[in-house]
C-alpha positions as CSV (number, residue, x, y, z in Angstrom):
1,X,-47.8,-6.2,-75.2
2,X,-48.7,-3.0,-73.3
3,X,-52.5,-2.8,-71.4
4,X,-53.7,0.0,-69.4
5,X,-55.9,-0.3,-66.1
6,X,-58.3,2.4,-64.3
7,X,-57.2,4.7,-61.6
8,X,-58.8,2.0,-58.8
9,X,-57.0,-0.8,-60.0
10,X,-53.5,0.9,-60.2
11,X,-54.3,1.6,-56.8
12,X,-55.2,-1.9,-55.5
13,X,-52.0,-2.9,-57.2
14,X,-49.8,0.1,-56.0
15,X,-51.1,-0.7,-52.7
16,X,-50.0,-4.4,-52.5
17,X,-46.6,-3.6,-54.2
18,X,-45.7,-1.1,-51.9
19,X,-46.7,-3.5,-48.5
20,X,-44.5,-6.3,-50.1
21,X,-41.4,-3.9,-50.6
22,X,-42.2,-2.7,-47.3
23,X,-42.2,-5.9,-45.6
24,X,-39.2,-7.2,-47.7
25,X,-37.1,-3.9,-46.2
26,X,-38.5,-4.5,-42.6
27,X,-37.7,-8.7,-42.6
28,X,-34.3,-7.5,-43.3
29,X,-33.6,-5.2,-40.3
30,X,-35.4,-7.4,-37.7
31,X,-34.3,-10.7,-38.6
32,X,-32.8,-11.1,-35.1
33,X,-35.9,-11.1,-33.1
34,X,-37.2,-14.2,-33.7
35,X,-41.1,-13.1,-32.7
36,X,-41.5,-10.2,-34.8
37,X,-39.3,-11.8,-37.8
38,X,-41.9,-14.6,-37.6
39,X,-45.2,-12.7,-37.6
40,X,-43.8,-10.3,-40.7
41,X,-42.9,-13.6,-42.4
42,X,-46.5,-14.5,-42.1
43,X,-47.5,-11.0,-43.0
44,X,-45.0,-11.1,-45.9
45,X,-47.0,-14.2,-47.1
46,X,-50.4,-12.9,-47.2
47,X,-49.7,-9.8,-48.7
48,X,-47.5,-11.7,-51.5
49,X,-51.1,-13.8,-52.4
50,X,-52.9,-10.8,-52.2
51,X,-50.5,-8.8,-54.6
52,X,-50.8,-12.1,-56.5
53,X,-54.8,-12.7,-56.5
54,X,-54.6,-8.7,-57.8
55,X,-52.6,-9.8,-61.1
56,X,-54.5,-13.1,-61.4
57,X,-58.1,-11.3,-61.4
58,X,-56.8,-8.6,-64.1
59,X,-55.9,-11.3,-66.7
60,X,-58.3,-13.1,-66.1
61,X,-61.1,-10.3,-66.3
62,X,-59.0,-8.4,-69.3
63,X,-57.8,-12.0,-71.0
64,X,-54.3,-11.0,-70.8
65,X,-52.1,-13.2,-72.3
66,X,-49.3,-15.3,-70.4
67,X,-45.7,-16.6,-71.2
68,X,-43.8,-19.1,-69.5
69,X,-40.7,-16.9,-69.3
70,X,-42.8,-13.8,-69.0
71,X,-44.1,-11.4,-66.4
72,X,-46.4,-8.6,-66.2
73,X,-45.1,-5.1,-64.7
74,X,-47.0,-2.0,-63.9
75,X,-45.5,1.4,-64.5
76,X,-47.6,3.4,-61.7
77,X,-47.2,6.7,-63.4
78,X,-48.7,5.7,-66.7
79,X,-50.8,2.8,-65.5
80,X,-49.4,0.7,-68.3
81,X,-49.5,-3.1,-67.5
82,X,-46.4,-4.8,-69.9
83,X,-45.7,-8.4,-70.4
84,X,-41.5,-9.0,-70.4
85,X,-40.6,-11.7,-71.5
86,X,-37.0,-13.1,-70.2
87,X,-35.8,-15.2,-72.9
């Protein structure tokens, strides 16, 4: 199942992605300094429920349907929201 979203949305969405690869790829190089590991592990949490609340307001706003073994991915270029399914 393949949907399609505007320009804005891709956007909100690229956004969010890119922060939580971002902080995934700093939590890695800092995790000796205990301060800074745990204010990005903080950071790391809020921007995972944001990228989160982004998919959760789409489906729900577009009724996109679910699987239990499923998730949706994005494809940024095309702006083509897909539902794999990992059986």
């Amino acid at each position: 199942m393949t949907h399609e979203v505007n320009t804005p949305s891709e956007e909100q969405c690229k956004t969010a992605h890119i922060e939580r690869n971002t902080s995934r790829s700093l939590l890695c190089a800092i995790r000796e300094n205990s301060e800074l590991y745990e204010k990005l592990v903080k950071d790391m949490g809020e921007t995972g429920t944001k990228f989160q609340q982004w998919w959760d307001v789409k489906a729900k706003q577009h009724g996109w349907e679910s699987h239990p073994n499923g998730n949706w991915e994005i494809n940024f270029q095309s702006c083509e929201i897909t539902l794999v399914v990992n059986e």
